[in-house]
N, C-alpha and C positions, 0 to 999 in steps of 0.2 A: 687848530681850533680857530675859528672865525667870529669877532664879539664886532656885536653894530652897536654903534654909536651916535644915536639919534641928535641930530641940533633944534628941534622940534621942542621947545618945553611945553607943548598941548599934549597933555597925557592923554585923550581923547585917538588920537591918530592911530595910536593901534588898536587892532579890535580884540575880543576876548580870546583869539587863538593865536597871537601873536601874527597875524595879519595885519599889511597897513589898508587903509582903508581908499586913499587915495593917490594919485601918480605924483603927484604935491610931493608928500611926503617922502615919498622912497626919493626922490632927489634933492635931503636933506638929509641925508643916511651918508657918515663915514665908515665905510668898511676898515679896521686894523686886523691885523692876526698878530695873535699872539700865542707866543711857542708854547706848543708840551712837551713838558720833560721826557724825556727817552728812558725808557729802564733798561739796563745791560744787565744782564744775569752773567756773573764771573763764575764757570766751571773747575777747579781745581784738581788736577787730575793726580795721579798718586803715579810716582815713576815704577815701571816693574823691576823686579830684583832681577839681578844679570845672573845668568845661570855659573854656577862654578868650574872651570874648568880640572881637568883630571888629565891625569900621564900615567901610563899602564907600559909595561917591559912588555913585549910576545917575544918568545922563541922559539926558534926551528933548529933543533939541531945546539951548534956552535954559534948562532948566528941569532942576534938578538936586534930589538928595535925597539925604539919609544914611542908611543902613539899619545899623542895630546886632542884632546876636543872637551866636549859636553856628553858626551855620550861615545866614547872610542871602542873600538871594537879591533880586535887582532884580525890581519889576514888573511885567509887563508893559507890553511895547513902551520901554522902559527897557533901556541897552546900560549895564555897566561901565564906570567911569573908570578907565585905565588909564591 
């Protein structure tokens, strides 16, 4: 944002639109800026649930295995131990 800072105490110098009226004037003009605040919007995000893992037996026969994941699945030609 940019505020002018007139040295001019003839309130005359400007006109009714915020115009100055002569080259006088505008080289009695300090320009300052002066900061605007920033707004940061903070999003808070929710963590997602970790899936559970699961261990399932298959067997063939004599011959057996452990399958561990999220979703495990026997095999082929490997039936569930139930």
């Amino acid at each position: 944002m940019l505020k002018v800072n007139s040295t001019n105490s003839n309130a005359d110098s400007v006109g009714t639109y915020g115009c100055w009226t002569s080259f006088a004037d505008i080289s009695k003009v300090k320009l300052s800026i002066v900061p605007t605040p920033i707004l940061i919007r903070v999003i808070k995000s929710t963590p997602t649930p970790m899936a559970k893992m699961h261990t399932i037996t298959c067997l063939k026969g004599k011959a057996s295995k452990k399958i561990s994941g999220i979703n495990p699945q026997c095999p082929k030609g490997y039936k569930i131990k139930k």
